[in-house]
C-alpha angles and dihedrals in degrees: 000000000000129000129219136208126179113177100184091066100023098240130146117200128191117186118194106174129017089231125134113268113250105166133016118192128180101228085185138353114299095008117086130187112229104207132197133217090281099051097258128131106250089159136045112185118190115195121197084025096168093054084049111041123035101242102358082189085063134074151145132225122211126201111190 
């Protein structure tokens, strides 16, 4: 899994598979569902990020 922050545009991007992107598909305005061949979610793009997540440059990782 990697995460991605651009800051000149305001994306997040969270990339779950190195697959190849089949689908796309906006579940509310401004997130949108990256799906692969077989109909998983392998992206999650968050545009406006900023607008939408406190400090989108900062985040933590659990491990449970």
């Amino acid at each position: 899994m990697k995460v991605k922050y651009d800051k000149d545009v305001d994306i997040l991007y969270i990339c779950l598979s190195d697959k190849q992107i089949m689908d796309s598909d906006e579940v509310k305005p401004g997130i949108i569902f990256d799906y692969g061949e077989d109909g998983n979610i392998i992206g999650i793009e968050v545009l406006n990020a900023s607008k939408k997540i406190p400090q989108p440059m900062n985040f933590e990782y659990e491990i449970a």
